[in-house]
MITI-542176 format. One record per atom (N, C-alpha, C): x, y, z; residue in one letter; atom name. Coordinates in steps of 0.05 Angstrom, whole numbers, plus 5000, padded with zeros to 4 digits. Last residue first. Layout:
REC|X|Y|Z|A|CA
...
***
This chain:
REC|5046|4669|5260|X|N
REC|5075|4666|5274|X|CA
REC|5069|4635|5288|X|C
REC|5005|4685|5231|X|N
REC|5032|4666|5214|X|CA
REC|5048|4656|5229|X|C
REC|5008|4742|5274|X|N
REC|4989|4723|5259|X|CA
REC|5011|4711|5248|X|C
REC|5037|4777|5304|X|N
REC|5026|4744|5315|X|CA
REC|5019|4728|5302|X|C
REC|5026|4828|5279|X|N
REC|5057|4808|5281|X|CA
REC|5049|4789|5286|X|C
REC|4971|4846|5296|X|N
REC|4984|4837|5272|X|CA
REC|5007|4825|5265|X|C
REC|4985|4849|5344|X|N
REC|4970|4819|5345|X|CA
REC|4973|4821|5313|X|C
REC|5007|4900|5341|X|N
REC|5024|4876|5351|X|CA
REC|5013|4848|5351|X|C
REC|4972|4932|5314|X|N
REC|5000|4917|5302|X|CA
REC|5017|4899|5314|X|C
REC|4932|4930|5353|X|N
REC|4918|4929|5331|X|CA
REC|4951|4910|5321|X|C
REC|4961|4958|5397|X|N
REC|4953|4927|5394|X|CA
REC|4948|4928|5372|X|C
REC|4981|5010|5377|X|N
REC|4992|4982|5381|X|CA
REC|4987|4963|5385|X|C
REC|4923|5025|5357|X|N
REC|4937|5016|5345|X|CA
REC|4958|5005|5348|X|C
REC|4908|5040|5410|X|N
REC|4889|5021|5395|X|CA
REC|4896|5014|5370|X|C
REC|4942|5072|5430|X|N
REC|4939|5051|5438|X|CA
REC|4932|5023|5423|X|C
REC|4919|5110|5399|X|N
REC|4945|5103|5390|X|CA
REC|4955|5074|5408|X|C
REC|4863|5115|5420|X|N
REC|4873|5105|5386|X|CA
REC|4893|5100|5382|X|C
REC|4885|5135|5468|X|N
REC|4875|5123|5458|X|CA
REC|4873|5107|5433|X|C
REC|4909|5188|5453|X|N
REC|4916|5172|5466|X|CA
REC|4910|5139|5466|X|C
REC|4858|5217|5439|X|N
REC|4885|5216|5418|X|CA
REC|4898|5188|5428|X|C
REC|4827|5226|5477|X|N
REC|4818|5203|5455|X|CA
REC|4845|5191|5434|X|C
REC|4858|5245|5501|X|N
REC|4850|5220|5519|X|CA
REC|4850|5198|5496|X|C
REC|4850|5286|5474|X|N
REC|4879|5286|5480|X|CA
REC|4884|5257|5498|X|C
REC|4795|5302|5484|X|N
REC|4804|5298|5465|X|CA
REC|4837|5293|5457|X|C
REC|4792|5318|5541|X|N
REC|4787|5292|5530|X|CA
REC|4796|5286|5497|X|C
REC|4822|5370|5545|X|N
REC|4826|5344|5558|X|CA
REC|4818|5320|5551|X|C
REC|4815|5404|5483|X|N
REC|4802|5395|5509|X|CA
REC|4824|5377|5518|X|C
REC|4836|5418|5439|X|N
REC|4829|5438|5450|X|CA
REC|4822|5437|5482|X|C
REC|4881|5403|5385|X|N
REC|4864|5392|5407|X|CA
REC|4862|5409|5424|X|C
REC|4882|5398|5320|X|N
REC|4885|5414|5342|X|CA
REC|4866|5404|5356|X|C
REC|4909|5363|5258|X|N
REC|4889|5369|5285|X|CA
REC|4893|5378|5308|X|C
REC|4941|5352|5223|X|N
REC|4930|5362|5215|X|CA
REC|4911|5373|5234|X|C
REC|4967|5293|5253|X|N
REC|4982|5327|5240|X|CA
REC|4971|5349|5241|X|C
REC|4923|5255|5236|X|N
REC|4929|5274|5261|X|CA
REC|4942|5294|5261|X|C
REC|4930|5238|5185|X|N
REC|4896|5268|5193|X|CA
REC|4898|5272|5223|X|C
REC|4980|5210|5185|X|N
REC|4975|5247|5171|X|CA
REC|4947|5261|5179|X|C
REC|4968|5180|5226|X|N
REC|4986|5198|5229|X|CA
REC|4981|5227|5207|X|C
REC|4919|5150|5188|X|N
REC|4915|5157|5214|X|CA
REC|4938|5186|5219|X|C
REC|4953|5139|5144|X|N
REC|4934|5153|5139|X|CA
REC|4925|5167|5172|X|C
REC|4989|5098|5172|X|N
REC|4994|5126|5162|X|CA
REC|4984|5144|5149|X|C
REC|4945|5067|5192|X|N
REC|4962|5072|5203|X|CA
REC|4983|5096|5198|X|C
REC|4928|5050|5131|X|N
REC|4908|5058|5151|X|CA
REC|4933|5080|5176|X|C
REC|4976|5025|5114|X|N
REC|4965|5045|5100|X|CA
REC|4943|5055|5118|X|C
REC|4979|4985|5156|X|N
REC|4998|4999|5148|X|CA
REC|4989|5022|5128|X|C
REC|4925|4953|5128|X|N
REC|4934|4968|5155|X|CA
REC|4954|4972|5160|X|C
REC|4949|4939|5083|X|N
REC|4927|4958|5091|X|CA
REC|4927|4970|5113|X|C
REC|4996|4902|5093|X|N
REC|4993|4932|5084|X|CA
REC|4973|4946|5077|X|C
REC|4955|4860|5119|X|N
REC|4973|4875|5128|X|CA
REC|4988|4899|5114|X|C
REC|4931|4843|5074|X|N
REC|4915|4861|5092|X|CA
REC|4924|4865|5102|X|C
REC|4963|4828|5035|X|N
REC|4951|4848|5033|X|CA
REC|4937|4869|5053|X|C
REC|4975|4778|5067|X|N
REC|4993|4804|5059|X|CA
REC|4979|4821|5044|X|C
REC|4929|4760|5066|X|N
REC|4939|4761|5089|X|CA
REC|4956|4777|5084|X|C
REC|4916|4739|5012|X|N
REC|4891|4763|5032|X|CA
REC|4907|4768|5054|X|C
REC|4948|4705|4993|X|N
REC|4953|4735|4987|X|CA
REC|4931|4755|5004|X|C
REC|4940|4665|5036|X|N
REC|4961|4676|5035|X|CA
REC|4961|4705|5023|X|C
REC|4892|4650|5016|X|N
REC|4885|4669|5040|X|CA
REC|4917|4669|5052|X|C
REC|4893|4629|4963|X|N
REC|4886|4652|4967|X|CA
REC|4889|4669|4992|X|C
REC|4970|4617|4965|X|N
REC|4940|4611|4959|X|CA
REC|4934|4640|4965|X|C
REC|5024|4623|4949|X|N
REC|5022|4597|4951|X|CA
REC|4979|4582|4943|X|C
REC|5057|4675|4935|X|N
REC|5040|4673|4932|X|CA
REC|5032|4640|4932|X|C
REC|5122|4710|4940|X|N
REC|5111|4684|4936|X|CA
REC|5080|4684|4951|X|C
REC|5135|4760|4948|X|N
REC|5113|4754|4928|X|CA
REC|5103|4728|4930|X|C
REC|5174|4746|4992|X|N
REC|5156|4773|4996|X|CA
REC|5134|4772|4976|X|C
REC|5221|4717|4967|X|N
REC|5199|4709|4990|X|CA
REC|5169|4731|4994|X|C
REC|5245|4740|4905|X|N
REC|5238|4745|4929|X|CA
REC|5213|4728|4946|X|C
REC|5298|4712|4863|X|N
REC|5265|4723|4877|X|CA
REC|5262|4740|4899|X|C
REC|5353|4713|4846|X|N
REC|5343|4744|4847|X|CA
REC|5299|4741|4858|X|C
REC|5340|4662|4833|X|N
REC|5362|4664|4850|X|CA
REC|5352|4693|4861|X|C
REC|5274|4651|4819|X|N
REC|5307|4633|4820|X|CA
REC|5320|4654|4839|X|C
REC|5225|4651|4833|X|N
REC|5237|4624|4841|X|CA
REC|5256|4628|4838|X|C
REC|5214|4702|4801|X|N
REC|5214|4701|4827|X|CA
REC|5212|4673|4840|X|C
REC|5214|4683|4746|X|N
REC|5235|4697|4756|X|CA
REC|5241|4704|4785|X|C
REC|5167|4654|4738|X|N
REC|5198|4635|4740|X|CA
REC|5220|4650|4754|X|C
REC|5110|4655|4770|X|N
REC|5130|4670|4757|X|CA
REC|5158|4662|4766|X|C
REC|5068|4603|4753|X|N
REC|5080|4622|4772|X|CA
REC|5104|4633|4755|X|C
REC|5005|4628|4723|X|N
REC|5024|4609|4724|X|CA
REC|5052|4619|4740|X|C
REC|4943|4648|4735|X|N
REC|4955|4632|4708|X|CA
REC|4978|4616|4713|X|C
REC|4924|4640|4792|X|N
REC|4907|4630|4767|X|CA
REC|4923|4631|4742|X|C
REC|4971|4654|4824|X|N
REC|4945|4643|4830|X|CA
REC|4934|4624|4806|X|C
REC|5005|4696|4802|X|N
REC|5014|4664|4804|X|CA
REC|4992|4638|4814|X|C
REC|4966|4725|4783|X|N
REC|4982|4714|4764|X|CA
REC|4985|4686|4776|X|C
REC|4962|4743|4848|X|N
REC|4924|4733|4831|X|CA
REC|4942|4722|4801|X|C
REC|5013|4765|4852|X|N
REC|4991|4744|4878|X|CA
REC|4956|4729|4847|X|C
REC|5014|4803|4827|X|N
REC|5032|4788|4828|X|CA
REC|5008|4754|4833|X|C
REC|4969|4837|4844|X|N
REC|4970|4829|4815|X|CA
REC|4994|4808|4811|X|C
REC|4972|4852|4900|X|N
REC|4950|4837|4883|X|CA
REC|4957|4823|4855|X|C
REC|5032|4875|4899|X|N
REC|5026|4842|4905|X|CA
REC|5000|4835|4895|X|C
REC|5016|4927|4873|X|N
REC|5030|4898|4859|X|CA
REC|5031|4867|4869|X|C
REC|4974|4944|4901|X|N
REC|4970|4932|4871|X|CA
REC|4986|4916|4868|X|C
REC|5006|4953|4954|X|N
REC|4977|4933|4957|X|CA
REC|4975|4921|4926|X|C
REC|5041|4986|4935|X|N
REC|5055|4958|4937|X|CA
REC|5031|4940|4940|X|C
REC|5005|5037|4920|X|N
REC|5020|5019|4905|X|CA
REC|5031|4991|4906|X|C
REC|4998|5042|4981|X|N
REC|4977|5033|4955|X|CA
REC|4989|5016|4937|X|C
REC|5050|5057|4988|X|N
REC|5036|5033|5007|X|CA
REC|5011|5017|4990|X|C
REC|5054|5101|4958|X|N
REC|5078|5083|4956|X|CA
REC|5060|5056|4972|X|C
REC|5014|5135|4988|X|N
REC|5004|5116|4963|X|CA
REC|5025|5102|4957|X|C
REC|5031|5139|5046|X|N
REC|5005|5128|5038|X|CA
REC|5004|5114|5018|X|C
REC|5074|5172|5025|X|N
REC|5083|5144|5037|X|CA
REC|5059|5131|5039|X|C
REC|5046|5219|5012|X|N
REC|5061|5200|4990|X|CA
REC|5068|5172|4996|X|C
REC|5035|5235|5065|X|N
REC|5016|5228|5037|X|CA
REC|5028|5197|5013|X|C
REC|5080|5243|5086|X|N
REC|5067|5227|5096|X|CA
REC|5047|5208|5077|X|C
REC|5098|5281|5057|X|N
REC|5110|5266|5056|X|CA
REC|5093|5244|5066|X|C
REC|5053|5330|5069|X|N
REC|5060|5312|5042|X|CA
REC|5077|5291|5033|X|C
REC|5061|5331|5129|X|N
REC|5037|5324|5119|X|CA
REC|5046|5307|5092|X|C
REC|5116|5352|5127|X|N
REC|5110|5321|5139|X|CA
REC|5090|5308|5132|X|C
REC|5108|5390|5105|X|N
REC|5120|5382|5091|X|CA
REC|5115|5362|5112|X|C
REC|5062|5421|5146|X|N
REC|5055|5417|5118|X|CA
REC|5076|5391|5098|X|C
REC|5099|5424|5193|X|N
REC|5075|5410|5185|X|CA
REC|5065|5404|5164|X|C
REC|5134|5463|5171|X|N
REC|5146|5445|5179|X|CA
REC|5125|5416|5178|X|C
REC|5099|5506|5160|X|N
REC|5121|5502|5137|X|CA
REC|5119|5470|5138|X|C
REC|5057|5542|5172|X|N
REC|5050|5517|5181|X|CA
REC|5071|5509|5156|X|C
REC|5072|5593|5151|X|N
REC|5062|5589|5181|X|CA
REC|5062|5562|5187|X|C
REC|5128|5595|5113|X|N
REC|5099|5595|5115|X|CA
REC|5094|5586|5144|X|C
REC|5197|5621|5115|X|N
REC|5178|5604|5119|X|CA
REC|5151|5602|5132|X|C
REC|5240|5649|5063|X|N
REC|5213|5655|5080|X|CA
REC|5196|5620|5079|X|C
REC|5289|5645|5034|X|N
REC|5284|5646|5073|X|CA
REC|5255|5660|5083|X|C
REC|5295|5631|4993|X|N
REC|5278|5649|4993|X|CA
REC|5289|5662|5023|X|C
REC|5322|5581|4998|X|N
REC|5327|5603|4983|X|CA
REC|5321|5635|4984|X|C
REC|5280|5555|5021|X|N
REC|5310|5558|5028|X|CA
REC|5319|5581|5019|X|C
REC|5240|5554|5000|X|N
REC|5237|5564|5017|X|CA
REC|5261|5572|5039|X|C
REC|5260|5527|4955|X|N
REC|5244|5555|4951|X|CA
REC|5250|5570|4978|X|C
REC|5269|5474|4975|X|N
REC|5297|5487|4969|X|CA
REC|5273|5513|4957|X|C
REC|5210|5465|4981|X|N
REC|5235|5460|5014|X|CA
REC|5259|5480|5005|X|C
REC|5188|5452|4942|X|N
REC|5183|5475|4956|X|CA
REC|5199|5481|4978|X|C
REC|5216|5416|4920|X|N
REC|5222|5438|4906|X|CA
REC|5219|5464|4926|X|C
REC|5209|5373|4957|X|N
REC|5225|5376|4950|X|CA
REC|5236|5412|4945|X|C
REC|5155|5371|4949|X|N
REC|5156|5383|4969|X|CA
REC|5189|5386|4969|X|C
REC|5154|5358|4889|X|N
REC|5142|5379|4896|X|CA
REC|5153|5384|4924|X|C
REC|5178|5299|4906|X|N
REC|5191|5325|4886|X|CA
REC|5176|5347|4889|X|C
REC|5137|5281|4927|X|N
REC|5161|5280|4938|X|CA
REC|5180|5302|4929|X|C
REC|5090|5283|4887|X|N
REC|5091|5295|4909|X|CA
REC|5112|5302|4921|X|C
REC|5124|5237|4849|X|N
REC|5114|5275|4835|X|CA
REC|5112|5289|4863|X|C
REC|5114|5195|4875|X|N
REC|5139|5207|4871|X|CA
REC|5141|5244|4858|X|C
REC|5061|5193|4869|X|N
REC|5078|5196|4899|X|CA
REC|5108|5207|4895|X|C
REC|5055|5186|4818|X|N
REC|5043|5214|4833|X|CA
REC|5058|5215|4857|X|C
REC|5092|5133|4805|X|N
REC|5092|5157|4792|X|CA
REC|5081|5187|4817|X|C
REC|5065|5107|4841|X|N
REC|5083|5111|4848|X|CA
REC|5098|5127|4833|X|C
REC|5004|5099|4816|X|N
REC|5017|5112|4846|X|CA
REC|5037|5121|4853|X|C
REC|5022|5079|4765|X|N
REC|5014|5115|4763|X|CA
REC|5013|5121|4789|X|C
REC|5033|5025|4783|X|N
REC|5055|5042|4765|X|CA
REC|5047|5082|4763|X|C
REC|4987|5005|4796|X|N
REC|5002|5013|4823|X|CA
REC|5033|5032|4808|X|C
REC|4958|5009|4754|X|N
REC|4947|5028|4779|X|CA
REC|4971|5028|4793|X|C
REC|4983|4973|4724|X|N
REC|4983|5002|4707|X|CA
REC|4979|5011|4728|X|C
REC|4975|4930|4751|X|N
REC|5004|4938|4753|X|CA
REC|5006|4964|4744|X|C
REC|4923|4926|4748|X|N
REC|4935|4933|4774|X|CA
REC|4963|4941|4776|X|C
REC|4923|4916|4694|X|N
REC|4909|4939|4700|X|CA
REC|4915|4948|4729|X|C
REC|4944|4863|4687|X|N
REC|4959|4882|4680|X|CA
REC|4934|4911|4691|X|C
REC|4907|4834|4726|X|N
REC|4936|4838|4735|X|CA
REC|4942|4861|4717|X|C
REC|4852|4839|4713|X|N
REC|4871|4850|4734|X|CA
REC|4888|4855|4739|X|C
REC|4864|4818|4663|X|N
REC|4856|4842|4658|X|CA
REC|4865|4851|4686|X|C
REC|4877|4763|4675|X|N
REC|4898|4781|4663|X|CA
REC|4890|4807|4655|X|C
REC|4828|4732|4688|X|N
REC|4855|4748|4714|X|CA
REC|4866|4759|4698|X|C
REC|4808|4705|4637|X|N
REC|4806|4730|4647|X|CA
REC|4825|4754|4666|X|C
REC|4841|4660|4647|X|N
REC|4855|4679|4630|X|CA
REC|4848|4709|4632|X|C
REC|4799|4622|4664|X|N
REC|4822|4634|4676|X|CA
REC|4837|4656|4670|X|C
REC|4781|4606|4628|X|N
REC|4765|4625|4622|X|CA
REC|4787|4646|4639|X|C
REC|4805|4546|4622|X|N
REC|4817|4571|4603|X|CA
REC|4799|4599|4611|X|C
REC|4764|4520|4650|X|N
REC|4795|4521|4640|X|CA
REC|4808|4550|4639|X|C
REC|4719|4532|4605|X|N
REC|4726|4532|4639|X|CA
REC|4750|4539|4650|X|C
REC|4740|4502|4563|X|N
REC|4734|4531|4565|X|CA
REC|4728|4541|4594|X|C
REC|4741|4448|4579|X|N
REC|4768|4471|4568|X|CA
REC|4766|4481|4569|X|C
REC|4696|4434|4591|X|N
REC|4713|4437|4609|X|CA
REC|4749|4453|4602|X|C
REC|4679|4428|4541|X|N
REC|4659|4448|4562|X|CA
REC|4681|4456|4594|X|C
REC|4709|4389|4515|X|N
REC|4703|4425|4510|X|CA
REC|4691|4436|4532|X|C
REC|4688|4351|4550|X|N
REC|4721|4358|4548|X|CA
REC|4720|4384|4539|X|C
REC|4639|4344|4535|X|N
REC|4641|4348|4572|X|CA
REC|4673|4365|4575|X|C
REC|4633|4338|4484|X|N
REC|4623|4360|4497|X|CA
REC|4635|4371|4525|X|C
REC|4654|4286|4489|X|N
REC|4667|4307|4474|X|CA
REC|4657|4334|4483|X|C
***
């Protein structure tokens, strides 16, 4: 009798995961809120500057910069919801509405190093456009530093093309 309680509550402690999930859905719900706030800001500032016809020294860069931004945390955001998708169907129970007709393949969640695998590929996709916006942002002065540029971008098509390979 003991062994059966002791193992129900074990069981059941499972339940915990539900502070992740809904707290990841609240995180990735206020990303895509602020990303979307950014989008609209540069938005606003685009038709100002329309209007206005005065454009700031660094107009064109700046609005790629903030767009870029935003597409960072839109990326964030989708990291929370598959976590929280992914760790539900994991440990409490799968979600009926993504089996029927309107699912999607894209959540299905089978194990763990299924959801570590799509996650970590939109990490690095979030790396990758993190990379592009703190280059924007950089003046190159030398020869080698235009090597190095070079470089890294190299070092990111491999990086994404042996990331396609994987699963394959």
């Amino acid at each position: 009798m003991i062994e059966k309680l002791f193992e129900t509550l074990i069981w059941n402690s499972r339940f915990i995961v539900v502070l992740a999930v809904v707290f990841g859905l609240i995180g990735a719900i206020i990303l895509f809120i602020v990303a979307s706030m950014d989008i609209w800001n540069v938005a606003v500032n685009t038709y100002e500057a329309l209007v206005t016809h005065i454009h700031p020294e660094h107009f064109h860069e700046d609005i790629v910069a903030d767009i870029i931004g935003a597409v960072d945390l839109y990326l964030i955001a989708v990291v929370m919801f598959i976590f929280s998708f992914g760790l539900y169907e994991l440990f409490i129970s799968d979600i009926d509405q993504a089996n029927g007709k309107n699912g999607s393949k894209l959540l299905a969640i089978e194990s763990l190093d299924q959801l570590k695998d799509k996650i970590a590929k939109v990490i690095v996709m979030v790396l990758v456009v993190s990379f592009f916006q703190r280059v924007l942002n950089t003046s190159f002065s030398a020869p080698l530093e235009m090597l190095y540029f070079a470089l890294s971008i190299t070092a990111l098509a491999v990086g994404l093309y042996f990331l396609s390979k994987v699963g394959h």
